[in-house]
C-alpha positions in Angstrom: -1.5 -4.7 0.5 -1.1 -7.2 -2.3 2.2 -6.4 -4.2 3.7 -8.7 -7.1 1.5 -7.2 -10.1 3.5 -5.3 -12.5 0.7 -2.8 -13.6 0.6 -1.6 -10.0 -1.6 1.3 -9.0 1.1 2.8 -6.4 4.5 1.7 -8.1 2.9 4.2 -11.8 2.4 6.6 -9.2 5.7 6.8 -8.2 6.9 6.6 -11.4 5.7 9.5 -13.0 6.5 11.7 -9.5 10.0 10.6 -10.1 10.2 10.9 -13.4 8.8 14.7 -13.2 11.3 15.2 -10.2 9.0 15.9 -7.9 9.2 15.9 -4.2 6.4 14.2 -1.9 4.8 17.6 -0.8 4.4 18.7 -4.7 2.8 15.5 -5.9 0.5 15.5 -2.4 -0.8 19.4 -3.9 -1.7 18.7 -7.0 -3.7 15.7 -5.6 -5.6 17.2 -3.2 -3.8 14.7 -0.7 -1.2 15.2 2.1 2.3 14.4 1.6 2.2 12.4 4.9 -1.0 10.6 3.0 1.2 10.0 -0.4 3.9 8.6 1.7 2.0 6.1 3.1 0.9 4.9 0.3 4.1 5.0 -1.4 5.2 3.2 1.0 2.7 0.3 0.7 1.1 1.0 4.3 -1.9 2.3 3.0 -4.1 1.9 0.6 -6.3 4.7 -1.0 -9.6 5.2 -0.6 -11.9 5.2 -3.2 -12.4 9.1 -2.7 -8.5 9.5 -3.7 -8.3 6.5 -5.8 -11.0 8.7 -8.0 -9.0 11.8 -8.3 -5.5 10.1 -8.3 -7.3 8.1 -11.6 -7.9 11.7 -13.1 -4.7 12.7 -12.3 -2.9 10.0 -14.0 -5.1 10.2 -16.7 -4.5 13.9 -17.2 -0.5 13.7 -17.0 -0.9 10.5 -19.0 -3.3 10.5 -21.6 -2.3 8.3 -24.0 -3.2 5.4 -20.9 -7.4 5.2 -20.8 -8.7 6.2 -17.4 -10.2 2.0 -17.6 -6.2 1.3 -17.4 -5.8 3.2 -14.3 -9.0 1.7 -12.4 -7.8 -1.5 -13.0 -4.1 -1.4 -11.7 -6.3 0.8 -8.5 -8.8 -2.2 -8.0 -5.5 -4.9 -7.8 -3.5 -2.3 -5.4 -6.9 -3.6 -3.3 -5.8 -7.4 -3.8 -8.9 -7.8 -6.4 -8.5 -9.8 -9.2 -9.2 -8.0 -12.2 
């Protein structure tokens, strides 16, 4: 996985669990996901697919809404090394 961005699709992701103090296996629920799954990807050793990346996208843009659901595609398509 391509780090080094700072709009990174993963790194907001773990920003806004942490900033709502939640644990792994609460985030993982509200997005349809496993917490094994979520750790993975926090950790960088997997990337999502484009299933996940769809409803992690609505997610964000729910909890987030002043960010446009374009915003969150875009940091998603560079957590896939694409220039964008």
């Amino acid at each position: 996985m391509k780090r080094g961005t700072q709009d990174h699709f993963i790194d907001a992701l773990k920003e806004i669990r942490r900033s709502r103090a939640a644990t792994l296996r609460e985030m993982a629920k509200e997005l349809g996901v496993s917490a094994s799954y979520l750790h993975e990807l926090e950790k960088g050793t997997r990337n999502p697919s484009v299933k996940n990346t769809a409803a992690i996208v609505r997610f964000l843009r729910n909890t987030h809404g002043r960010v446009s659901e374009e915003y969150w595609h875009t940091i998603a398509a560079r957590t896939h090394g694409w220039q964008v």
